[in-house]
C-alpha positions as CSV (number, residue, x, y, z in Angstrom):
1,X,-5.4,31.9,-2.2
2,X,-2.5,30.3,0.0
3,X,-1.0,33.7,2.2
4,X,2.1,34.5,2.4
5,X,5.1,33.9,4.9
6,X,6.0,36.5,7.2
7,X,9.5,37.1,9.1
8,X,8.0,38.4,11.7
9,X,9.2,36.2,14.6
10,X,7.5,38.8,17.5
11,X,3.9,38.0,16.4
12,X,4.3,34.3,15.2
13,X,2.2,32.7,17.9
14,X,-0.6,35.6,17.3
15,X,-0.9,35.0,14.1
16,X,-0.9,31.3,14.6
17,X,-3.7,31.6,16.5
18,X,-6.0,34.3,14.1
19,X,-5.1,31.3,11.4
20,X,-6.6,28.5,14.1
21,X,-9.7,30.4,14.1
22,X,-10.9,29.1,11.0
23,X,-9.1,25.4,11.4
24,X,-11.8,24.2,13.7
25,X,-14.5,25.1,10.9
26,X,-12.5,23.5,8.2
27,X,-13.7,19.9,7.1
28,X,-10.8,17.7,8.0
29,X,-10.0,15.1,5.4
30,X,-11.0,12.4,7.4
31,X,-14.9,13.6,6.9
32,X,-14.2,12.4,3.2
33,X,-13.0,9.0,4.0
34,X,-15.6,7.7,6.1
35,X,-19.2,7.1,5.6
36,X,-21.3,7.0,8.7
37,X,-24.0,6.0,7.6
38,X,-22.4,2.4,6.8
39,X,-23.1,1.5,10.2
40,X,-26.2,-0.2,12.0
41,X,-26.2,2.5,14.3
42,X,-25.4,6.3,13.8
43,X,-23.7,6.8,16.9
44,X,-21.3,3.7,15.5
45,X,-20.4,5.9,12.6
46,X,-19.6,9.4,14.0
47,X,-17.6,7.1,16.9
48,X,-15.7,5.9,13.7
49,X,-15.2,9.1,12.0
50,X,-13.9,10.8,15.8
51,X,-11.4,7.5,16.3
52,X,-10.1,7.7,13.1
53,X,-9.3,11.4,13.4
54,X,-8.0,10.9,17.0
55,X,-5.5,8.3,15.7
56,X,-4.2,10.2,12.8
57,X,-3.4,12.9,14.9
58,X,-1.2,10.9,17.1
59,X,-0.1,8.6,14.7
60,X,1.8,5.6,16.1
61,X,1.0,6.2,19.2
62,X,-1.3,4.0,21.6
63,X,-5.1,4.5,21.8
64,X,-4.5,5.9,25.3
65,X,-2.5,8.6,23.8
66,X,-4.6,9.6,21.1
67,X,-7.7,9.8,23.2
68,X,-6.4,12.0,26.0
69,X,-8.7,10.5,28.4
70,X,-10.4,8.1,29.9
71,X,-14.0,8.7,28.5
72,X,-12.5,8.6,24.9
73,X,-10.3,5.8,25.6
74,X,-13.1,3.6,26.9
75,X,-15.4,4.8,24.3
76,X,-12.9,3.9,21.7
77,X,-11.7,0.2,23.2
78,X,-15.7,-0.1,23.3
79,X,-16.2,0.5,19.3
80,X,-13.3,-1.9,18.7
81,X,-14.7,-4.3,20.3
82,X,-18.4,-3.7,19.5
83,X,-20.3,-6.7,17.8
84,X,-21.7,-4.9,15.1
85,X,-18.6,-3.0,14.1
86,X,-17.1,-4.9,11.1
87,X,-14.2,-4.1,9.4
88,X,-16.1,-3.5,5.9
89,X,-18.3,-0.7,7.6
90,X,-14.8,0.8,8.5
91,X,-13.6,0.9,4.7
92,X,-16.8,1.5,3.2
93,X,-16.4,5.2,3.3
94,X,-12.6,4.9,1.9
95,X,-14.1,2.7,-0.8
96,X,-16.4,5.4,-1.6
97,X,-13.5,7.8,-2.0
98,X,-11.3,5.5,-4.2
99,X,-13.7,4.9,-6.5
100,X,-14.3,9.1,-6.8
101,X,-10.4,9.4,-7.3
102,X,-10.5,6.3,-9.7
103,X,-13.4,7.8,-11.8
104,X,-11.7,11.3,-11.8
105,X,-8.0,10.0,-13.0
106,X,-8.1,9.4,-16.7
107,X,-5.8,6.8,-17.6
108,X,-4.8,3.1,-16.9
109,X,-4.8,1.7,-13.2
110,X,-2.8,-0.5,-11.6
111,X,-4.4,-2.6,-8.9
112,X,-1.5,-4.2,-6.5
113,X,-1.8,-6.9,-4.7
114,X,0.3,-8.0,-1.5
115,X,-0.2,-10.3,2.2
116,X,1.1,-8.8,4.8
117,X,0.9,-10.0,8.5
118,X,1.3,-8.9,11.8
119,X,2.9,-10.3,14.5
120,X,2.3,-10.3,18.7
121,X,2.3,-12.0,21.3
122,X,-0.1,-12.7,23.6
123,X,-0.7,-15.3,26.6
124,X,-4.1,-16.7,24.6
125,X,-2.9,-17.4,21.4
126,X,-6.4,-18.6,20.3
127,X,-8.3,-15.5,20.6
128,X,-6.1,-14.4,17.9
129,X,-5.3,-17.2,15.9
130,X,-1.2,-18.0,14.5
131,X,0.2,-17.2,11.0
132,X,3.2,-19.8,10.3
133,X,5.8,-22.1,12.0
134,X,9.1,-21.0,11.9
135,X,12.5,-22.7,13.2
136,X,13.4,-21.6,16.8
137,X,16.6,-23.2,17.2
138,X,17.8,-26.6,18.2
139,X,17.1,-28.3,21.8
140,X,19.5,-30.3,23.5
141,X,19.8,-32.8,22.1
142,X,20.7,-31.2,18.6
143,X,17.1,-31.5,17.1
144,X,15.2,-28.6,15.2
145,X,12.9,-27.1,17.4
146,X,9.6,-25.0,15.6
147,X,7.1,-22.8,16.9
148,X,4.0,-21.0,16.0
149,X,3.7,-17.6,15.8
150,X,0.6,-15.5,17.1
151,X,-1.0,-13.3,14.5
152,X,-3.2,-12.3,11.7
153,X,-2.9,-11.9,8.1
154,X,-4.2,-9.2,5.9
155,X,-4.0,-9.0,2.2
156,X,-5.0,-5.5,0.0
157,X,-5.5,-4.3,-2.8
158,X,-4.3,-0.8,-3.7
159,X,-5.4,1.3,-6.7
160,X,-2.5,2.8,-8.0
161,X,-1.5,5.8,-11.5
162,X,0.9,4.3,-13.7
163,X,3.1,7.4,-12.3
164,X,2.7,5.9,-8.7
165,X,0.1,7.7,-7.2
166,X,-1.9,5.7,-5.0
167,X,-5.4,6.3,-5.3
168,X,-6.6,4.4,-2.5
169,X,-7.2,0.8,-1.4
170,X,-10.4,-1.4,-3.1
171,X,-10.4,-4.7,-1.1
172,X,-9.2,-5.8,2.4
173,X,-9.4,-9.5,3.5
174,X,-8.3,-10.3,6.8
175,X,-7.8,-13.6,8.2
176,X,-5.2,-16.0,10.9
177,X,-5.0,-19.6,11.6
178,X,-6.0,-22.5,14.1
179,X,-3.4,-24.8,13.0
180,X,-1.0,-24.3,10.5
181,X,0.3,-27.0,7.9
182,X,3.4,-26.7,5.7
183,X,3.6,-26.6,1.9
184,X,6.1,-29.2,2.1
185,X,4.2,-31.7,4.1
186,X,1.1,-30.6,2.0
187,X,2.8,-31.6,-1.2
188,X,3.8,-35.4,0.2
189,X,0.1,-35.9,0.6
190,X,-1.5,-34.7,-2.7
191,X,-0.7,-32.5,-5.7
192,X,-1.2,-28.7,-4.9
193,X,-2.1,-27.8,-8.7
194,X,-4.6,-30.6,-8.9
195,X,-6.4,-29.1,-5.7
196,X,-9.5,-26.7,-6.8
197,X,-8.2,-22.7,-6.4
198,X,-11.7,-22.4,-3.7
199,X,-9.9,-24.8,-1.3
200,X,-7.0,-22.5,-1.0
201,X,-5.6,-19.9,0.7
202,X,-4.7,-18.4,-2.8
203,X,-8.5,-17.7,-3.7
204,X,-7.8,-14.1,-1.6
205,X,-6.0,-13.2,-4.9
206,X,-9.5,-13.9,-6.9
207,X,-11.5,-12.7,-4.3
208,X,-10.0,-9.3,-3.9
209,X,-9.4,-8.8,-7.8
210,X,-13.5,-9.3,-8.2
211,X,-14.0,-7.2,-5.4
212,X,-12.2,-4.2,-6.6
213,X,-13.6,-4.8,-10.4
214,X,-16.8,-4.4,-8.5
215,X,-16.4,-1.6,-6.6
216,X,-14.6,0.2,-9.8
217,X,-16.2,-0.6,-12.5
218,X,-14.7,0.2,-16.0
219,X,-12.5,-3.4,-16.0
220,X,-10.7,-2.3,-19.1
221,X,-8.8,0.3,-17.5
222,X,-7.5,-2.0,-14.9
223,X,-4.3,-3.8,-14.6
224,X,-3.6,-6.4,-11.8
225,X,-0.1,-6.4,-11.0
226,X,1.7,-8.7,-8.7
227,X,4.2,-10.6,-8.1
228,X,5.4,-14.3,-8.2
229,X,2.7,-15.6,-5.4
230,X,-0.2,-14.1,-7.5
231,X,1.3,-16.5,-10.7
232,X,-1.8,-18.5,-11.1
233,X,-3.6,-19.4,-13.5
234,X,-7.2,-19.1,-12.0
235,X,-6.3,-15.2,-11.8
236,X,-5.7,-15.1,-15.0
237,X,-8.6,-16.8,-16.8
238,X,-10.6,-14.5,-13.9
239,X,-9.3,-11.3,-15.1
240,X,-9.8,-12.2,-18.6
241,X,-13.4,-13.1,-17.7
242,X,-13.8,-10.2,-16.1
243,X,-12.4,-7.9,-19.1
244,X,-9.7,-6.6,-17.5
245,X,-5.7,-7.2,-17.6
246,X,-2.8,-8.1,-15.7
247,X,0.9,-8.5,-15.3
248,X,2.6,-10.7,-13.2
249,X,5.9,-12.2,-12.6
250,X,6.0,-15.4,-13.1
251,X,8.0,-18.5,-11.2
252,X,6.4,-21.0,-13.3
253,X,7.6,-22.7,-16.4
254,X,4.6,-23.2,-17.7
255,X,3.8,-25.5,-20.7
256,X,3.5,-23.4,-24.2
257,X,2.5,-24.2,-27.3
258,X,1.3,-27.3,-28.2
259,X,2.0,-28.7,-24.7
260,X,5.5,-30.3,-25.8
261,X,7.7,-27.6,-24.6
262,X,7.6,-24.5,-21.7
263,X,8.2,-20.9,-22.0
264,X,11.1,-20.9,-20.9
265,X,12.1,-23.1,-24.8
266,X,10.5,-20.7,-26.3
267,X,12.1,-17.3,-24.6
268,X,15.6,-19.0,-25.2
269,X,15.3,-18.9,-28.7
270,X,13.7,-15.6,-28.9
271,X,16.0,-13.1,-30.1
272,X,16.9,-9.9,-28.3
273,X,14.9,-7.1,-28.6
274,X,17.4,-4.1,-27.3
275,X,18.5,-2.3,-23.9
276,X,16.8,-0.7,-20.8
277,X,18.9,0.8,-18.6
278,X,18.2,1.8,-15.0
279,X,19.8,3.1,-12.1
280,X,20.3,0.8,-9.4
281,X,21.3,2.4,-5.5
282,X,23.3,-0.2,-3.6
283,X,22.7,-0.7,0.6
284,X,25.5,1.9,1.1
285,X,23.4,4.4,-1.2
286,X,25.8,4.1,-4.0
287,X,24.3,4.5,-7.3
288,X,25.4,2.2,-10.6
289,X,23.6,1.8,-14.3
290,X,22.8,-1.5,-15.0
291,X,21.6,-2.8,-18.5
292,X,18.7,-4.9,-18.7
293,X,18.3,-7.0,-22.1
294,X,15.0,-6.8,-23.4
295,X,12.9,-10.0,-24.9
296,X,9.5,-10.5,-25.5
297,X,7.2,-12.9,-27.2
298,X,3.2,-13.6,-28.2
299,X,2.9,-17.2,-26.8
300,X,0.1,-19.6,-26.2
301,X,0.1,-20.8,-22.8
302,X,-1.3,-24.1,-21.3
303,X,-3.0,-24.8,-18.2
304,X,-1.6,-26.8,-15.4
305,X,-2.4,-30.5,-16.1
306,X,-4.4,-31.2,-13.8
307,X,-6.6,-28.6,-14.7
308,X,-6.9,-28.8,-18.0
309,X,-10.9,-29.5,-18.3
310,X,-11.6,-26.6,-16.8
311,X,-9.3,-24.2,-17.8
312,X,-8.5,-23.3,-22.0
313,X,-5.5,-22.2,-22.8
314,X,-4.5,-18.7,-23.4
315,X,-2.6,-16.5,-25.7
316,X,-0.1,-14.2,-23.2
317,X,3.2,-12.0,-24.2
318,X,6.2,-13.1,-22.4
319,X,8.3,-10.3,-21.0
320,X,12.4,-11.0,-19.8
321,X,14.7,-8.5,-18.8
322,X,17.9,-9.6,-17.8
323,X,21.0,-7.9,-16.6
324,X,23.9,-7.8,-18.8
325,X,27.4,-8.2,-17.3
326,X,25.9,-8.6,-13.7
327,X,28.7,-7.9,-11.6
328,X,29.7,-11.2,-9.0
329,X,29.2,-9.8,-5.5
330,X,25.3,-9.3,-5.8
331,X,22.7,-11.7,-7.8
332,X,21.6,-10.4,-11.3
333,X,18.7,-8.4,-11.7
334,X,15.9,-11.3,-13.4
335,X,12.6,-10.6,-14.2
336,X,10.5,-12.9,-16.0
337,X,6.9,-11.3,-16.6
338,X,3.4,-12.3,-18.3
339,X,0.3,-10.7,-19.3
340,X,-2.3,-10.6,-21.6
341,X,-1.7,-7.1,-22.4
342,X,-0.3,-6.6,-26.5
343,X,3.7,-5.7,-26.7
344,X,4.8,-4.4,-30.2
345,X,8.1,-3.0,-29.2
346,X,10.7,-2.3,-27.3
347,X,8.8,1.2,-25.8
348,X,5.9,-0.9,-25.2
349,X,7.8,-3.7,-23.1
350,X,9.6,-0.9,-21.1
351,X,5.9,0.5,-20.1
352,X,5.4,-3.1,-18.8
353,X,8.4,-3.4,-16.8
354,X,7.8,0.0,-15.2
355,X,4.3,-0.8,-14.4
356,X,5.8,-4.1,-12.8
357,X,8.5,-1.6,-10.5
358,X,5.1,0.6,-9.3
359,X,4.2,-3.0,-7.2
360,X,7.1,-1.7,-5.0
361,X,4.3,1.2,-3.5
362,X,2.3,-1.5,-2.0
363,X,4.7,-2.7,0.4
364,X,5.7,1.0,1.1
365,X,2.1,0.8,1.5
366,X,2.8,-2.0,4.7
367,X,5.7,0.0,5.6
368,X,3.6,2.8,6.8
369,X,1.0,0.3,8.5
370,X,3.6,-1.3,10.5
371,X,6.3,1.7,11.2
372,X,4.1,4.7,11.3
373,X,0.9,3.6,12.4
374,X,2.7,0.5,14.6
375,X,0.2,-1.7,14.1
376,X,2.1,-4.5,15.8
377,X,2.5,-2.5,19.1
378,X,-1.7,-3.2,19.4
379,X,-2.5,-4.6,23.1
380,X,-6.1,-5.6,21.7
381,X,-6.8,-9.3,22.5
382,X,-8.8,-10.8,19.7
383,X,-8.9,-11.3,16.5
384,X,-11.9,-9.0,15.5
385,X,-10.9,-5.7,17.5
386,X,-7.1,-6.0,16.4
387,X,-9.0,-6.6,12.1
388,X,-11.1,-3.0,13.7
389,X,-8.2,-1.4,14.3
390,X,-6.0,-2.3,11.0
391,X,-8.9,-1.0,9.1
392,X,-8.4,2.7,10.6
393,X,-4.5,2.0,10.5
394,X,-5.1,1.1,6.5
395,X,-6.9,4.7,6.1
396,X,-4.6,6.8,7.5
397,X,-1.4,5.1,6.3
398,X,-3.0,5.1,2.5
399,X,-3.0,8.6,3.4
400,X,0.7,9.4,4.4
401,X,1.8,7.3,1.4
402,X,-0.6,9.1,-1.3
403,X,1.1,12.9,0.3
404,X,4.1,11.1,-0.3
405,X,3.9,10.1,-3.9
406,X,1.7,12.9,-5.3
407,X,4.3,15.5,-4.5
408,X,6.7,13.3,-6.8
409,X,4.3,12.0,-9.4
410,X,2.5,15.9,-9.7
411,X,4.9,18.2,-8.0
412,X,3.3,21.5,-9.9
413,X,-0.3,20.7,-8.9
414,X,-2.5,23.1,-6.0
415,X,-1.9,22.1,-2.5
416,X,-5.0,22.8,-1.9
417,X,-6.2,19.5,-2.9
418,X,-3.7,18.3,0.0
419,X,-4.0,21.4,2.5
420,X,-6.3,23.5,3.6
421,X,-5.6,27.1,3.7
422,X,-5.2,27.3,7.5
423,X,-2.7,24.4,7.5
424,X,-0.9,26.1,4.4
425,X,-0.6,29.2,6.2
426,X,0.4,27.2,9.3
427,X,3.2,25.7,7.6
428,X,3.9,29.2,6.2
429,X,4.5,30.5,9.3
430,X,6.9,27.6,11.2
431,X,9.1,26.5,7.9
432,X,10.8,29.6,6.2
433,X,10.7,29.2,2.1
434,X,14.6,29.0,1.8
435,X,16.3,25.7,1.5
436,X,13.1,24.4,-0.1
437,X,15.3,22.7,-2.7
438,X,14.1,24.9,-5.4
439,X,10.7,24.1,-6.0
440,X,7.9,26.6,-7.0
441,X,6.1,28.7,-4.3
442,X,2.3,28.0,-4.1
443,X,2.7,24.4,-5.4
444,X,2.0,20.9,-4.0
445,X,5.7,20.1,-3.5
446,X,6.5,23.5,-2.0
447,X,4.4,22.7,0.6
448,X,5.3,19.0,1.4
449,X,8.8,19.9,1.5
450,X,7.8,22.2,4.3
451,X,5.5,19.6,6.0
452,X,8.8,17.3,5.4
453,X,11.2,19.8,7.0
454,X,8.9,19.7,10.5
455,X,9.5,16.0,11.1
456,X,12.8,16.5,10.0
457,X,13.9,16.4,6.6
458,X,16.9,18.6,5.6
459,X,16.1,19.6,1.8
460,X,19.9,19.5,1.0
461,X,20.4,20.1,-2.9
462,X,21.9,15.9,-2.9
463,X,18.6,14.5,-1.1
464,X,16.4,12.2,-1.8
465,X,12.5,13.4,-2.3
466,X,10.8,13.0,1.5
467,X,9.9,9.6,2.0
468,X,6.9,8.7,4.1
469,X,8.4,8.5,7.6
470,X,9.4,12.4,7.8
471,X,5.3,12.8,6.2
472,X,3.9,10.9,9.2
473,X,6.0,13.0,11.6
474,X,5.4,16.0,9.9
475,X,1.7,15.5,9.9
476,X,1.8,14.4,14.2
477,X,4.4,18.1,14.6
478,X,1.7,20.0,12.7
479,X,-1.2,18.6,14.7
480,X,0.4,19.1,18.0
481,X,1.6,22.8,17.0
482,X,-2.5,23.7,15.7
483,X,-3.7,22.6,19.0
484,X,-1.0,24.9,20.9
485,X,-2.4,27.5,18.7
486,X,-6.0,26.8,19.3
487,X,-5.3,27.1,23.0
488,X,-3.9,30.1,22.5
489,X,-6.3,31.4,20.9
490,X,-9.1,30.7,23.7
491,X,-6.6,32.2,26.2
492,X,-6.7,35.2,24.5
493,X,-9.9,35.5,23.8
């Protein structure tokens, strides 16, 4: 039973402090997202579960900060850089936990896939390897001038409802660079598609789709989705092998049929199959309909030459959706998908489109990990302790992005799932119920457009739902304003 609000300003902090009482007894919910006995040594694991804790309290701030003192900060640099701490050990708990949320959500899942990296910069570039070569200008004497940038790479998987809940993460790879070649030179020397999938960087795609399968189980009910890097053909042989499903876009005209045409021959003379229309908000937050033409085909696609001893061919459906009447000052909306998945109709090819536009939660997903949890702002030195530290950035910003979505995608659920009843009461108490743009008292969105409203959302009637940066500083308000409480509460005996 979530209490009430009070208007009672005169005994606020008093109350605050009889609802603190029982917030130091309550399991916080990072108990449920770490498993301590993952590691080779039990004090290793209730480090982990007090670090991660400390961090998501001060989210996006530096370890320093979040420790409060030296003997915590040192205790904390000294589990980062530990030997025997691996990133896995970190995650295996979380794991855990998706797979529980997975199991208890009955329905299709969506796994996305995305790369990500991090950038920094450092005086010893080799203890934490380089990600690409960019341009850096021109010298001069007019010539191009490139340089290497220091960093690390991390690509995830995130287990996601087809209404955009994110259930949690199922695979993590993390990895940087000695020396870094260019596709373009790469090609001059040899043919990429004729080079085996286990000599490139592209097997993470495999890797983390069998990794997730066998953490999850159940491979029917899963749906890879991603987008035009993940268009290879390996995955999708894989995923078939495996007895699962996915959906990609594609950016390769692949060879259909009987090998004597591509898809692309094929979709042009595929007649139209009706309209989808969306609503599409410009930069300046100006929102126009746009209607996407619908077409969709059963075709048999070939494998890449080069390839085709080892791979069969395969029966997909071909999905486009084209804008109609694109207007000149922006490009038209394309989208060209495939997957293995039946399509018997218009309805059918509109589910596959909007499972396509849930991909977009992943990179919200990297969002949070970079903005909220500043994961580039890390002064760690190698390559290992900075890999430590994503792994308890992933945690908690899976976190601030599932609060986010599940007040959207279930608005009308408990909050108790969410909340305890101390940090219900809490937000009872600091964020009166008006302006709480109409939503039900007691429910899951009641009380995440309160938690909004502390880092500073306004709740007007023309807003946008909360998006994940007034979460996060919600979230670091609330913490703060429990602790006042608490000491409060031991002042007062």
């Amino acid at each position: 039973m979530f209490p009430k609000a009070s208007n009672s300003k005169t005994s606020a902090l008093c109350r605050a402090s009889n609802v603190a009482t029982k917030y130091t007894a309550a399991q916080h919910w990072t108990q449920r997202e770490v498993d301590e006995s993952a590691f080779k040594d039990a004090r290793l694991g209730r480090r982990c579960a007090g670090l991660l804790k400390q961090i998501g309290d001060a989210m996006g701030e530096s370890i320093p900060y979040a420790c409060q003192d030296w003997a915590n900060t040192k205790a904390a640099y000294r589990f980062l850089s530990n030997a025997r701490v691996e990133e896995s050990e970190i995650l295996r708990g979380h794991f855990t936990a998706t797979h529980a949320r997975c199991d208890a959500y009955k329905g299709p899942i969506l796994l996305l896939q995305d790369t990500t990296e991090f950038s920094y910069k450092r005086a010893d570039v080799k203890a934490v390897g380089i990600t690409k070569s960019v341009n850096s200008g021109r010298d001069k004497q007019g010539r191009l001038r490139a340089h290497t940038v220091c960093g690390m790479l991390m690509h995830s998987t995130l287990a996601v409802t087809t209404q955009g809940v994110p259930l949690g993460l199922s695979a993590i790879k993390f990895w940087t660079r000695d020396k870094f070649k260019g596709v373009s030179a790469l090609k001059r020397k040899i043919n990429p598609t004729r080079v085996p999938i286990e000599r490139k960087e592209s097997i993470r795609w495999l890797d983390n789709f069998r990794q997730s399968i066998d953490l999850l189980g159940h491979p029917a009910r899963y749906i890879h989705v991603g987008d035009r890097e993940s268009d290879i053909f390996e995955l999708y042989c894989l995923t078939l092998d495996l007895g699962s499903h996915f959906l990609v876009r594609t950016c390769v005209d692949r060879l259909a049929g009987d090998g004597e045409h591509t898809i692309a021959d094929e979709m042009n003379i595929t007649r139209l199959k009706g309209l989808h229309r969306i609503e599409l908000r410009s930069p300046n937050d100006k929102i126009t309909k746009v209607a996407l033409e619908i077409k969709f085909k059963r075709i048999v696609v070939q494998p890449p030459i080069g390839k085709k001893n080892r791979y069969p061919a395969l029966e997909l459906t071909v999905i486009h959706a084209t804008e109609r009447n694109a207007p000149k000052d922006r490009k038209p909306i394309v989208w060209k998908l495939i997957t293995d998945l039946p399509v018997n109709g218009r309805e059918e090819a509109v589910e596959k489109i909007n499972w396509y536009a849930m991909r977009w939660k992943i990179e919200m997903f990297h969002k949070v990990l970079k903005s909220g949890c500043q994961a580039e702002a890390s002064k760690l030195r190698t390559a290992d302790r900075l890999a430590n530290l994503m792994a308890v950035f992933c945690i908690l910003s899976w976190r601030v992005l599932w609060l986010t979505m599940l007040a959207r995608a279930e608005p009308l659920t408990s909050p108790s799932s969410a909340f305890t009843e101390n940090e219900a009461a809490m937000l009872d108490l600091l964020v009166s119920d008006t302006g709480n743009r109409k939503t039900k008292r007691g429910t899951m969105s009641f009380y995440l457009i309160k938690l909004a409203r502390l880092g500073g959302y306004l709740a007007r009637a023309g807003d946008m739902p909360p998006g994940s940066i007034v979460i996060w500083r919600g979230l670091s308000r609330l913490t703060d304003i429990q602790l006042g409480a608490e000491i409060q509460l031991a002042r007062c005996g």
